[in-house]
N, C-alpha and C positions, 0 to 999 in steps of 0.2 A: 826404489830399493836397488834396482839391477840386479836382481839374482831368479835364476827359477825354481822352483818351488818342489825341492827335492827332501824336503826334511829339515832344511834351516843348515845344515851341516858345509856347504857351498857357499852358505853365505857370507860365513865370517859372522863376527860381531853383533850384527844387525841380528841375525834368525836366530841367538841364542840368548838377545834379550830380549827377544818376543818371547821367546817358551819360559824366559823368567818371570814375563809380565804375565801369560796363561795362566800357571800354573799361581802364583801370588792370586789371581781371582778365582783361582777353583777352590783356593783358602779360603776366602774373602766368603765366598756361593755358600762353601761347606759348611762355614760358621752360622752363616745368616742361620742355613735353616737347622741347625744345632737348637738356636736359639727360636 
């Protein structure tokens, strides 16, 4: 990745579609135990 690990904000690109991808499975988590 080459970036350090300050919040994803330094990163660019890369660290804010990580937090897209987190956040899409804390949907994903929340649903499951919904169900």
């Amino acid at each position: 990745m080459g970036c350090s690990n300050t919040g994803g904000v330094s990163c660019g690109g890369s660290g804010f579609a990580l937090l897209v991808v987190l956040f899409i499975l804390l949907i994903i988590v929340g649903a499951a135990f919904c169900y």
